[in-house]
VOGU-3710 file (C-alpha; in Angstrom, 3 decimals, decimal comma):
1> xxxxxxxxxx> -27,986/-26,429/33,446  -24,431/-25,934/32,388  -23,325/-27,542/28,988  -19,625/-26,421/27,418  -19,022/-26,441/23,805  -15,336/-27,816/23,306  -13,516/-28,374/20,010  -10,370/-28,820/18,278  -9,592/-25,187/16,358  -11,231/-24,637/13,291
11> xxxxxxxxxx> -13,840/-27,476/14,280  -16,842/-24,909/13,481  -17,067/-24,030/17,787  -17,681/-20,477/17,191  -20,096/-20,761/14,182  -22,216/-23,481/16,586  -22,260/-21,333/19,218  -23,880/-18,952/17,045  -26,310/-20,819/15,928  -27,425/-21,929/19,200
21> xxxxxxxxxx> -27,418/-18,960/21,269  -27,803/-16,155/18,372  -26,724/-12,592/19,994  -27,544/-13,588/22,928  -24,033/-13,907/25,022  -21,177/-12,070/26,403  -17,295/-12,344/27,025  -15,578/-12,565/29,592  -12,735/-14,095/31,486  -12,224/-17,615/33,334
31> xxxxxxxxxx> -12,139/-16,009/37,115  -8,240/-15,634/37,904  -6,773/-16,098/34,297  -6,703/-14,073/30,880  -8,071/-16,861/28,958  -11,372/-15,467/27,024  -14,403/-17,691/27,504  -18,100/-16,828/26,028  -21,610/-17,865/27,624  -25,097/-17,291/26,085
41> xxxxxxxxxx> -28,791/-18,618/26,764  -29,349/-21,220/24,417  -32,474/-20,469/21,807  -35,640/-21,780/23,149  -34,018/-23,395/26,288  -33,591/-20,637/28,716  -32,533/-22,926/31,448  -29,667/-23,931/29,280  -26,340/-21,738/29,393  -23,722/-22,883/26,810
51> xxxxxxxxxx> -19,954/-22,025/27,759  -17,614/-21,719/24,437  -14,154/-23,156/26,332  -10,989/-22,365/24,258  -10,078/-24,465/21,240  -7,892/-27,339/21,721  -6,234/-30,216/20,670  -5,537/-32,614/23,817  -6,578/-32,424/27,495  -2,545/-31,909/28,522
61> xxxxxxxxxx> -1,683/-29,134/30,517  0,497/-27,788/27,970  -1,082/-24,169/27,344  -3,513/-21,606/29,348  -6,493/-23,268/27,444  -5,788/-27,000/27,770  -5,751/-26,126/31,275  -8,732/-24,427/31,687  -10,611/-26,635/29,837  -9,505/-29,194/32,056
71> xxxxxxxxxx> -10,320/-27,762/35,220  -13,748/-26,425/34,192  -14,718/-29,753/33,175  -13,059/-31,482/36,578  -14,775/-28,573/38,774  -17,603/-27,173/37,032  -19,413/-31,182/36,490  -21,328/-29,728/33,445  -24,914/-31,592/32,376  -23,551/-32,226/29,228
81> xxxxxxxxxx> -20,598/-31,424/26,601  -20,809/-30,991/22,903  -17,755/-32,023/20,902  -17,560/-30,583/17,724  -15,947/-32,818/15,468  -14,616/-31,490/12,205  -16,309/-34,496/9,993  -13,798/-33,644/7,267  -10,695/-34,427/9,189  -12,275/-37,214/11,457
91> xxxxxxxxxx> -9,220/-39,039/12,959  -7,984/-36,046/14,033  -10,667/-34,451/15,878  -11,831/-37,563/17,520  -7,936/-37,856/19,398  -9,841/-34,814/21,817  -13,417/-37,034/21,924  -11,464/-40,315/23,136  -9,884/-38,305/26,234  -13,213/-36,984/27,238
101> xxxxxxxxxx> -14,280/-40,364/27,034  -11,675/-41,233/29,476  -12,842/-38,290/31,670  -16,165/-39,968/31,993  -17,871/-36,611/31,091  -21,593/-36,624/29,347  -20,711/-35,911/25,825  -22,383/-35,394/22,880  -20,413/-35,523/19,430  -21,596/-32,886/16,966
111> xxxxxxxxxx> -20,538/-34,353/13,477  -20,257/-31,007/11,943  -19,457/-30,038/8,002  -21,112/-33,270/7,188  -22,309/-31,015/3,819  -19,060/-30,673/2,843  -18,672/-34,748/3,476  -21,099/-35,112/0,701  -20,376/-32,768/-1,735  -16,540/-34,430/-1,676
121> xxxxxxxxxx> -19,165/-37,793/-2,116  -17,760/-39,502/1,089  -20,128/-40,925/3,856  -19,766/-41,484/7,706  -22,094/-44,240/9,091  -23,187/-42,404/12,205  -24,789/-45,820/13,708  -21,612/-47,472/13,701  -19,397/-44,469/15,031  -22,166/-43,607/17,465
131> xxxxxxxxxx> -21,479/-47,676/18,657  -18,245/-47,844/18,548  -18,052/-44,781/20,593  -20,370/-45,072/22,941  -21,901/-42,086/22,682  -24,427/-39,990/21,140  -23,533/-38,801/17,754  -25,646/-36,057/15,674  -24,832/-34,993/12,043  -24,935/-30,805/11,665
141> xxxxxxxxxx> -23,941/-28,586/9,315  -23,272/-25,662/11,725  -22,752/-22,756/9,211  -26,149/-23,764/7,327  -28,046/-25,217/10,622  -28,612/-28,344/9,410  -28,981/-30,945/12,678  -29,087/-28,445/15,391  -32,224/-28,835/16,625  -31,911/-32,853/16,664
151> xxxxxxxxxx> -28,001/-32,106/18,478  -30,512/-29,804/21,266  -33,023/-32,579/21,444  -30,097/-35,093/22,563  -27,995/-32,666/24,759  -31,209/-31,539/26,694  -32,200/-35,797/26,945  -28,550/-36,075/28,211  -28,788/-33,592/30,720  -31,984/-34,615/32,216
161> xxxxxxxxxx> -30,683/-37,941/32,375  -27,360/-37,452/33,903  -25,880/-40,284/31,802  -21,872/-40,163/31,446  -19,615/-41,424/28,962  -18,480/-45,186/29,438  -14,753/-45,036/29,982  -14,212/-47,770/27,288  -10,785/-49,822/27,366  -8,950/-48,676/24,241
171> xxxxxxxxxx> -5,583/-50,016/25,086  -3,613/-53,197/24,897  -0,382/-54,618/25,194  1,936/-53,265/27,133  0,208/-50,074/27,629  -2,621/-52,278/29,000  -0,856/-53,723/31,483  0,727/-50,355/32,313  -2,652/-48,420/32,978  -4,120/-51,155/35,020
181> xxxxxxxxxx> -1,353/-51,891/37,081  -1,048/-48,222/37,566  -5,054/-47,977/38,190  -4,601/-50,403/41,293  -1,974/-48,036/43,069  -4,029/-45,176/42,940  -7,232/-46,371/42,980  -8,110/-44,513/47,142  -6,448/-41,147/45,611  -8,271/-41,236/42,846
191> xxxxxxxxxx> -11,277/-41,582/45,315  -10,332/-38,873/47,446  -9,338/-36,338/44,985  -12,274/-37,294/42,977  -11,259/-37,910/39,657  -12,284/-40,675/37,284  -10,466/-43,694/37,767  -9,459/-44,374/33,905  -8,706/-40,531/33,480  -6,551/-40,351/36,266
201> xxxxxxxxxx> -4,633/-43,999/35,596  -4,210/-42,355/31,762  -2,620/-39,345/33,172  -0,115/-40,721/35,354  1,022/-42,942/33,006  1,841/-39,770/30,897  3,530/-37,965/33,574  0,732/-34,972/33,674  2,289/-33,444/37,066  -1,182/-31,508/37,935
211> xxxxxxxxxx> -2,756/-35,064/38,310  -0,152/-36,250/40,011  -0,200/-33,597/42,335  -3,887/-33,877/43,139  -3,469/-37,544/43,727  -0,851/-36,943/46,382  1,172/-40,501/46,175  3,279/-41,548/48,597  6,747/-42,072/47,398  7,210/-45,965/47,643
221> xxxxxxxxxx> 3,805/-45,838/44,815  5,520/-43,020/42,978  8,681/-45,712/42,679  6,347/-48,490/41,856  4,835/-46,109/38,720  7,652/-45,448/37,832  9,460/-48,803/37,330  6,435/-49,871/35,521  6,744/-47,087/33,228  10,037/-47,705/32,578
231> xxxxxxxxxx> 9,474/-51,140/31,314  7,084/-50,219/29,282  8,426/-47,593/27,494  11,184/-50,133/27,265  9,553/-53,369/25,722  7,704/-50,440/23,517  10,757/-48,489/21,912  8,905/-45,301/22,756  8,404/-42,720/25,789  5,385/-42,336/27,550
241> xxxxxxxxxx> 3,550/-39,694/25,550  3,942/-41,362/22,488  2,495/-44,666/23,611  -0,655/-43,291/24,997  -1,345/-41,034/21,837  -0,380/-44,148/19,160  -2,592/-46,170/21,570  -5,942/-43,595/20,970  -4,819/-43,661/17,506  -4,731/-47,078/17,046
251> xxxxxxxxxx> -8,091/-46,915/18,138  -9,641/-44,326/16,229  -7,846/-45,683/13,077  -9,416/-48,973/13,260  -12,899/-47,489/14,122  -12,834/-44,923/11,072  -12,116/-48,202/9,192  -15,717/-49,221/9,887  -17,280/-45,972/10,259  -15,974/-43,612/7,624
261> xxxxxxxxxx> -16,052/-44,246/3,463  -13,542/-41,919/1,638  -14,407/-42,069/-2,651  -11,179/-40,155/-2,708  -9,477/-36,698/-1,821  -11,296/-33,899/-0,556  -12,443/-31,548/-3,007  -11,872/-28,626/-0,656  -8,835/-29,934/0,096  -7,602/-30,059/-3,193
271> xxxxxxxxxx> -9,043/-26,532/-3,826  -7,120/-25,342/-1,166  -3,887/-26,912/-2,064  -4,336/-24,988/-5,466  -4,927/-21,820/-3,911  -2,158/-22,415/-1,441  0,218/-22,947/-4,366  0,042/-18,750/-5,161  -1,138/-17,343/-1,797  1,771/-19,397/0,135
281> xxxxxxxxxx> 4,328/-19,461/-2,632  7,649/-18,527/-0,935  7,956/-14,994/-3,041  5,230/-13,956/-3,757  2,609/-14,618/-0,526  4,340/-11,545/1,903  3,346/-9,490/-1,540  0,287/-10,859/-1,746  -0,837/-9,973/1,839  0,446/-5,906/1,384
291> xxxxxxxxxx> -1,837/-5,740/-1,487  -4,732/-7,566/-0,349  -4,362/-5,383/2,857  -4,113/-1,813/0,720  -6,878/-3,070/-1,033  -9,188/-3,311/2,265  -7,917/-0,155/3,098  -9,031/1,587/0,004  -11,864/0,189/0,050  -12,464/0,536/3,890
301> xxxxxxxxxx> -10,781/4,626/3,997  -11,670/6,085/0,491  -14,143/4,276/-1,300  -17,160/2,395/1,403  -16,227/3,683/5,059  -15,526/7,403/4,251  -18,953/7,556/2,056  -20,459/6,273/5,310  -19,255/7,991/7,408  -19,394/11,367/5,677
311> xxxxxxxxxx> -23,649/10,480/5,504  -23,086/9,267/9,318  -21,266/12,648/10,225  -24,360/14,685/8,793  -26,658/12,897/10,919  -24,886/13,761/14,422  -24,832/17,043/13,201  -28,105/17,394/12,743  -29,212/16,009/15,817  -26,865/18,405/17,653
321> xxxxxxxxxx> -27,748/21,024/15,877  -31,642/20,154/16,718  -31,118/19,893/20,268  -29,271/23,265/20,026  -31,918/24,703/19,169  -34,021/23,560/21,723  -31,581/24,094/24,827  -31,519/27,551/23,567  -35,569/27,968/22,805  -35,703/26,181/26,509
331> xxxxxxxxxx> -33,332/28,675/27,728  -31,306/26,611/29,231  -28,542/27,479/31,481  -25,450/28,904/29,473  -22,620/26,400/31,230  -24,854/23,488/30,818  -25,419/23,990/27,496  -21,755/24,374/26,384  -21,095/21,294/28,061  -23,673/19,105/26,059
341> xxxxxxxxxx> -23,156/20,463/23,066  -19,728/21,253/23,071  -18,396/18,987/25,595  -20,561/15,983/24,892  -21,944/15,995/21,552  -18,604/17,701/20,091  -16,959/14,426/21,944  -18,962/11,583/21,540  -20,416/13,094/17,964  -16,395/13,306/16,613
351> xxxxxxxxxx> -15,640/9,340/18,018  -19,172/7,983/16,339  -18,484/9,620/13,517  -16,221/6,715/13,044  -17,852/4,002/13,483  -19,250/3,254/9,825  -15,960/3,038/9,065  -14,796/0,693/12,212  -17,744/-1,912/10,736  -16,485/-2,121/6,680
361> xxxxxxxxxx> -13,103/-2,742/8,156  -13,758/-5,522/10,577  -16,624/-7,073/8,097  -13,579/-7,446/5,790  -10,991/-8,940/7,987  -14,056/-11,144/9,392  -13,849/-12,686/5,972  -10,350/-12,992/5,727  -10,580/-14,794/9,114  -13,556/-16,488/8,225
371> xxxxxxxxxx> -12,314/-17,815/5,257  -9,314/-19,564/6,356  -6,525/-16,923/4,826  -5,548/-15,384/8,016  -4,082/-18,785/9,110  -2,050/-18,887/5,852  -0,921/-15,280/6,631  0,597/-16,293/9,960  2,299/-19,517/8,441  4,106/-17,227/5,594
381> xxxxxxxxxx> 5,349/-14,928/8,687  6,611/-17,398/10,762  10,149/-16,880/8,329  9,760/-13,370/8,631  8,995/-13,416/12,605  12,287/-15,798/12,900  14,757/-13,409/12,082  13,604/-11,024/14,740  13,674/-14,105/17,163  9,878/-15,532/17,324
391> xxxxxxxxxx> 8,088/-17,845/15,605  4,770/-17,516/13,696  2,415/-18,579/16,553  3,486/-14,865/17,995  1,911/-13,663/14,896  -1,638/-14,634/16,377  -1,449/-11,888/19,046  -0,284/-9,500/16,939  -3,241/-9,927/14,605  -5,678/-9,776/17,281
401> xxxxxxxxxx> -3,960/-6,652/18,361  -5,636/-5,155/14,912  -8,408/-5,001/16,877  -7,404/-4,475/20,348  -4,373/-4,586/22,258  -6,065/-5,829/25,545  -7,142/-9,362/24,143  -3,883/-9,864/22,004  -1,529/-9,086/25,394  -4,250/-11,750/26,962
411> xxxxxxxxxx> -3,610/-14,026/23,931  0,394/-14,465/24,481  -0,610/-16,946/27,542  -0,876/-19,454/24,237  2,944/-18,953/23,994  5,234/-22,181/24,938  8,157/-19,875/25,556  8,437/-16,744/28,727  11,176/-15,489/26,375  8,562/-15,489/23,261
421> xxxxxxxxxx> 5,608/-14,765/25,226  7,493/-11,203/26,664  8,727/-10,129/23,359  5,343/-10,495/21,762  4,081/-8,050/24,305  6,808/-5,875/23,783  5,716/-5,981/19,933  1,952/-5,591/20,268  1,417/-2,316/21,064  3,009/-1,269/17,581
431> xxxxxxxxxx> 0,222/-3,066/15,525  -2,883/-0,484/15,238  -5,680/-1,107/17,280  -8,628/-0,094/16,019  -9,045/2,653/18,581  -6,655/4,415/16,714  -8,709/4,115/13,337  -10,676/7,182/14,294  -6,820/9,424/14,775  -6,006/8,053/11,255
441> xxxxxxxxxx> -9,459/8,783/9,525  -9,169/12,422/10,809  -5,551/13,606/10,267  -5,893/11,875/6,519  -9,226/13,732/5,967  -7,930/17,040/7,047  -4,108/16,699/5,165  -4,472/13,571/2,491  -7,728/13,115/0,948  -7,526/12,395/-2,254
451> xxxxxxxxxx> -4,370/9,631/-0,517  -6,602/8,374/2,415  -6,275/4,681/1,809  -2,331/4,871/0,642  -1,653/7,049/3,841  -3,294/4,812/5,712  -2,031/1,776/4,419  1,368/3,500/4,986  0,620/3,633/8,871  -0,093/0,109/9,227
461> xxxxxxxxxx> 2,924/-0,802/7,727  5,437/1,969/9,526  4,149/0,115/12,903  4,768/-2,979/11,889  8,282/-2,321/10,445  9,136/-0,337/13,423  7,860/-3,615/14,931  10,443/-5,260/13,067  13,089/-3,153/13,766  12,133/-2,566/17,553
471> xxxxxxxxxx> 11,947/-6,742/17,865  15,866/-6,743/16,058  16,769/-4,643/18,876  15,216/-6,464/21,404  16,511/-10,019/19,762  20,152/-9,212/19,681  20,281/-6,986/23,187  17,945/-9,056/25,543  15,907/-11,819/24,008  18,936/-13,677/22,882
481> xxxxxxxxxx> 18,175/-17,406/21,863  15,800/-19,475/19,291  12,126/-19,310/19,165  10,550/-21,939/19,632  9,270/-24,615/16,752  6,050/-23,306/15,277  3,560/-26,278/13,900  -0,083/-24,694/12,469  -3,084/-26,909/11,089  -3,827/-24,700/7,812
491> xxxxxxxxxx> -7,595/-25,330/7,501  -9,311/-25,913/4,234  -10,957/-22,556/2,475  -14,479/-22,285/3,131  -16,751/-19,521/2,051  -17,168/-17,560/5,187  -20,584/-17,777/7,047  -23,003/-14,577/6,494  -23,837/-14,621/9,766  -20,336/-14,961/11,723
501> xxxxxxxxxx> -19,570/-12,311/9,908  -22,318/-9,971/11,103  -22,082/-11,031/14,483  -18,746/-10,661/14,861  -19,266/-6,395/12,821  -22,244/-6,232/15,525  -19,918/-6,912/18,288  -17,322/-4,474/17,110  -19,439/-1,779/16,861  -21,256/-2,994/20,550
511> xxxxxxxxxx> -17,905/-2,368/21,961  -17,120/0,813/19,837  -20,805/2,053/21,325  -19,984/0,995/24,748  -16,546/2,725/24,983  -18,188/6,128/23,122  -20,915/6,034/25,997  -18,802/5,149/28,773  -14,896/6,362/28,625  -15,229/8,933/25,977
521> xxxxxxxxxx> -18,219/10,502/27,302  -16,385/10,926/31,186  -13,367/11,964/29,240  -15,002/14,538/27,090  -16,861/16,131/30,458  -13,261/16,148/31,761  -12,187/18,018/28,993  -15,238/20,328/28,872  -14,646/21,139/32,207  -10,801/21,783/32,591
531> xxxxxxxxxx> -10,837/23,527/29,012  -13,794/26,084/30,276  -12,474/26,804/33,890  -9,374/28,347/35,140  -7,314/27,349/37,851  -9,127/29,760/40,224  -12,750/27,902/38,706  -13,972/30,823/36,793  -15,388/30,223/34,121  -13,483/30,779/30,610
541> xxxxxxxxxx> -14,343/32,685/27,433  -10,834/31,644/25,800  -9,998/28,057/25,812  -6,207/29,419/25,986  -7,469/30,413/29,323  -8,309/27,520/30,897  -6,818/24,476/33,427  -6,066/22,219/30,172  -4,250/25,007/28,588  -1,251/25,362/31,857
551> xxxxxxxxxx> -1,853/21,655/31,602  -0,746/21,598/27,763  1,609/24,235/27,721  4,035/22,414/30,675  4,121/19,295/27,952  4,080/21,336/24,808  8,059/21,934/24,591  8,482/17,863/24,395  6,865/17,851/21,542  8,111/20,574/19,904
561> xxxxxxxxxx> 10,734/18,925/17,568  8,088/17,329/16,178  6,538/20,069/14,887  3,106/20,121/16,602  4,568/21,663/20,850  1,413/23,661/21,046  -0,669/22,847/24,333  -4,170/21,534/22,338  -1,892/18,643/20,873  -0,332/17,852/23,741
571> xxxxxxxxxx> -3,729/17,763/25,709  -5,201/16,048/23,196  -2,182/12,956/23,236  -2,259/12,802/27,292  -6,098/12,217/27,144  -5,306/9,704/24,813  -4,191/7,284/27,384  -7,422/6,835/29,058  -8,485/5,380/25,037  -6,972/6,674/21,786
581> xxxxxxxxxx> -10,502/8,013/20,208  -10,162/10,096/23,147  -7,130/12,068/20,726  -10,260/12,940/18,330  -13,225/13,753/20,717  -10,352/16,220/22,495  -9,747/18,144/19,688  -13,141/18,113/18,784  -13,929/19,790/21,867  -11,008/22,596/22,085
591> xxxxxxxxxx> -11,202/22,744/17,909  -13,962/22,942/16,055  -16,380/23,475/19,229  -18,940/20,614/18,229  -18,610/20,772/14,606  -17,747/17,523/13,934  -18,004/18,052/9,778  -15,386/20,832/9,917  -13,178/19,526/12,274  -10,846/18,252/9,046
601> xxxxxxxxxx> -10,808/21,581/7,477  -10,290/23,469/10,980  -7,484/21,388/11,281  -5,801/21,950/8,260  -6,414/25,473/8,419  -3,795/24,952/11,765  -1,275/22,450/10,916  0,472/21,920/7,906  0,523/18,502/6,294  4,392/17,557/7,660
611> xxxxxxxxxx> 2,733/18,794/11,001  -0,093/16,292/10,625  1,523/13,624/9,562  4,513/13,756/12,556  1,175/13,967/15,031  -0,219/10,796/13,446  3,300/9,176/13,705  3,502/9,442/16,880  -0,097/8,752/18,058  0,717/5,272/15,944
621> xxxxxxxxxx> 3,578/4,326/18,008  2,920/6,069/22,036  2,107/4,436/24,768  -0,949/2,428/25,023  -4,220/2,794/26,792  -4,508/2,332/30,045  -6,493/-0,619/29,657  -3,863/-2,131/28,011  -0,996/-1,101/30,046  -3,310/-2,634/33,086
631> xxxxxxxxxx> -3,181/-5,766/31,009  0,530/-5,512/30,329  0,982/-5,129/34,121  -0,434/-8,258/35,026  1,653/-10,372/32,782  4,850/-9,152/33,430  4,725/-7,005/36,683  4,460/-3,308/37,021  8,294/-2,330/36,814  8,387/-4,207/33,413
641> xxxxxxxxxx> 5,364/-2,512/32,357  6,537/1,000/33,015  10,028/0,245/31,386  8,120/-0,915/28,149  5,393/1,888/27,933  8,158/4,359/28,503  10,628/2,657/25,749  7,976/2,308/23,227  6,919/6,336/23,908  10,251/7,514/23,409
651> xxxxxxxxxx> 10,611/5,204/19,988  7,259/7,418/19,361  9,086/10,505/19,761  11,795/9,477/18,107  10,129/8,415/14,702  7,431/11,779/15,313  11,274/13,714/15,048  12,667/12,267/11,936  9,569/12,183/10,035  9,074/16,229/10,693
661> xxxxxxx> 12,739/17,097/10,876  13,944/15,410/7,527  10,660/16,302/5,795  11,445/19,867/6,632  14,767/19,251/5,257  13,310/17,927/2,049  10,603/20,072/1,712
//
């Protein structure tokens, strides 16, 4: 059985669908869009897969989720839906819950945060709400799993029973009248195109063209709609949009009368609007958000994550150096061991090495998220993001593209505006993805590290103001207009959940394993093997020697006024593309030979520091993966995708230049 988890933003979804389905998922995409959705096995009901659809406000077609969400519930007929309601904001929430109703879908309402109800000593008399709605309602407390067994216990008794919601009649007045004049019209193409009657009367009152389209009216009923829309927007003073949503208002409003008991404001609330009063004060939060950043670098680069991974870096070396030994006590074929121990475990080794590090940074920006701060960080940019020409919503895709570039390109479909949704693409690829964490960690333990966590706090920000300055460009050459209006619920601050956090380090590091196991260990046999042969496939003493060596040496004079135009850099950026740890396992292989502990040293013993830091430069600012670029190429087509990966390559070279060729100067 099929049962979706929907939600407004913020609601709790993700924490729920924790709590019911533990580690137990994976990610994927809706088939034919780039709209994220998650599945999992349900704890204890393995006949019971739970899909996480995208947060959202309304059932409108207005943005890539909305729509899914639609058509998943339209198509897919699930057993049953839960509706996370955020129990603190109530009226709000339940605007989503009364257009399911009108869908006619089996729902569920989980009441969640109800602990934070009572601690603010406000009550919500379930009974009465449960009534008034007609539906099942279940108090939870997702973050401390309070209620989720008695919310399984009624979605399981709602699947089995096949019950669906009662499409109650909310409206009246004029909007009455409208709806059920409207209902007779289309009451056969409703039929035919199977949709709920009520839903699909609701919707063409509003105009939504995808229903209208389904329903396929003749022209003489599309005139007959819409004279009776006119008059009712008319006799109303309002258009058609507005009715409908004061109309479920009007109805939730006078039900939360009945149901809900406020003793006064939120305590949360007014916690938050105290901490708001520093962390979005209008000088000092931009300040605020450097520091707080530099401080999760320090901590992350030179206090926590390079501790860990120094201990981490002993332990691959002492598992390659044990299976050394016993290749060699086996005997083992010269060639074949080179390539495990130099090719693979000098590859792999160098990118794992990492990976202690990866973890501390995402389990702090987990909390960040968690707690409700990262949604204050893209309100205070949305001034910032203006003068460049985009609003702060773009600032959403830019912060996933911390992590990975792939899901923030996928996360512009959110974007109102083509103008803003291309120029946030355009932007993306500046912010560092964590792939590139391992490049950073390596050239600032080899040149900087007593500096690691200034230097690398200095990277982040040289993307993003290269960002800036790229997206000034951009603005006054070829994105010339306004961005469009930018409105952001700011959620309440909540002490982030223990175990969102974890999962979401766990699946970090699942991906980081995955991509060490999968791309970087074909990539570092690639290496092995063009590194050892020549071009006549004998085998190499002399890496200088070998295939990747011509390879190198044809690119090396590019990237020459940079300081670093010898053919191992050069290798080492091209594999690169295929994923950016590649940069590190390369070097690793051609370097330091499987030493992954003296790679830093070897390094420095080969570059200077002005070298180094040009080479990190311009790994911050090249061209993307290719799994990125892939993802760039299906949003905007593959002639826009080569223009932009070769623009923002040569604004790589550019910045790799001046930062070697006026430190020279200097120094």
């Amino acid at each position: 059985m099929i049962i979706a988890l929907l939600g407004n933003p913020n609601a709790g979804k993700t924490t729920l669908f924790n709590a019911l389905t533990g580690s137990n998922q994976h990610v994927g995409n809706f088939p034919g869009v780039t709209v994220e959705k998650k599945e999992g096995q349900i704890k204890g009901a393995p006949d019971f897969t739970l899909v996480d659809l995208p947060g959202i406000y309304s059932l409108s077609p207005y943005t890539a989720e909305e729509v899914v969400t639609r058509d998943f519930l339209l198509d897919q007929h699930p057993s049953a839906v839960i509706n996370i309601v955020d129990a603190t904001n109530i009226e709000r929430n339940l605007y989503l819950t009364v257009q399911l109703m009108e869908l006619g879908v089996p729902v569920v309402v989980a009441l969640n945060m109800m602990d934070e109800v009572r601690a603010n000593g406000d009550s919500i008399d379930v009974r009465v709400l449960s009534k008034g709605l007609g539906l099942r309602v279940v108090p939870i407390s997702a973050s401390k799993a309070e209620g989720v067994d008695a919310l399984l216990e009624q979605v399981r008794a709602l699947a089995e029973q096949g019950d669906r919601s009662k499409a109650l009649d909310l409206c009246t007045g004029e909007v009455h009248k409208a709806i059920h004049s409207v209902a007779h019209i289309i009451e056969d193409h409703a039929q035919a195109a199977g949709l709920p009657m009520r839903y699909a009367a609701t919707k063409v009152v509003e105009g939504d063209e995808p229903t209208l389209a389904q329903l396929q009216l003749h022209e003489a009923e599309k005139d007959i709609i819409h004279h009776i829309v006119e008059d009712m927007e008319k006799n109303l003073g309002t258009d058609r949009e507005a009715a409908l949503a004061d109309m479920r208002y009007a109805f939730i409003e006078e039900l939360c009368f009945k149901a809900v008991h406020r003793s006064g404001h939120s305590k949360e609330q007014e916690r938050s609007e105290r901490i708001d009063r520093v962390l979005t004060h209008k000088v000092w939060a931009i300040p605020i958000f450097l520091a707080v950043m530099v401080a999760v670098f320090v901590l992350t680069f030179g206090v926590i994550g390079a501790a860990l991974s120094d201990w981490f870096s002993m332990g691959i070396d002492g598992l390659t150096g044990l299976l050394d030994q016993g290749l060699t006590a086996l005997h083992i074929n010269q060639a074949i061991h080179s390539l495990l121990i130099e090719g693979v475990c000098a590859g792999v080794g160098s990118v794992l090495s990492f990976l202690p590090t990866i973890v501390v940074l995402f389990f702090f920006l987990s909390i960040l998220e968690d707690s409700g701060y990262m949604a204050r960080v893209a309100f205070v940019m949305d001034k910032l993001l203006r003068k460049i020409g985009l609003s702060g919503r773009s600032f959403v895709p830019m912060l996933i593209g911390f992590g990975c570039s792939v899901p923030a390109v996928m996360a512009t479909r959110t974007l109102a505006s083509e103008r803003d949704r291309r120029m946030t693409i355009l932007l993306i690829p500046f912010m560092s993805c964590s792939a590139k964490l391992p490049i950073y960690s390596l050239i600032t333990a080899a040149f900087f590290p007593r500096h690691a966590g200034l230097v690398m706090s200095g990277l982040y920000v040289l993307g993003i103001l290269c960002g800036i300055l790229y997206g000034l460009l951009l603005k006054k050459l070829f994105f010339k207009g306004k961005p469009v209006p930018f409105v952001m619920e700011l959620p309440a601050y909540r002490f982030p959940s223990p175990k969102t956090v974890l999962l979401h380090c766990w699946e970090k590091a699942k991906d980081f394993l995955v991509k060490a196991f999968t791309i970087i260990f074909m990539a570092s046999i690639v290496i092995w093997i063009l590194q050892s042969f020549d071009l006549r496939l004998m085998m190499v003493s002399n890496s200088a020697d070998s295939m990747l060596a011509d390879i190198g040496r044809l690119l090396a004079p590019v990237f020459a006024p940079l300081g670093f135009g010898d053919w191992i850099s050069a290798t080492a950026l091209v594999t690169g593309l295929t994923a950016k740890e590649a940069v590190v396992s390369t070097l690793a292989v051609l370097v330091s030979g499987g030493d992954v502990a003296a790679l830093p040293s070897i390094l420095a013993s080969l570059y200077t520091p002005l070298e180094g830091l040009a080479f990190v430069c311009f790994t911050l600012l090249y061209m993307p993966c290719v799994a990125t670029m892939a993802a760039v190429r299906r949003e905007v087509g593959a002639g826009r995708a080569l223009v932009y990966m070769l623009t923002q390559t040569a604004v790589a070279w550019v910045v790799g230049c001046l930062v070697f060729q006026v430190g020279s100067l200097l120094l």
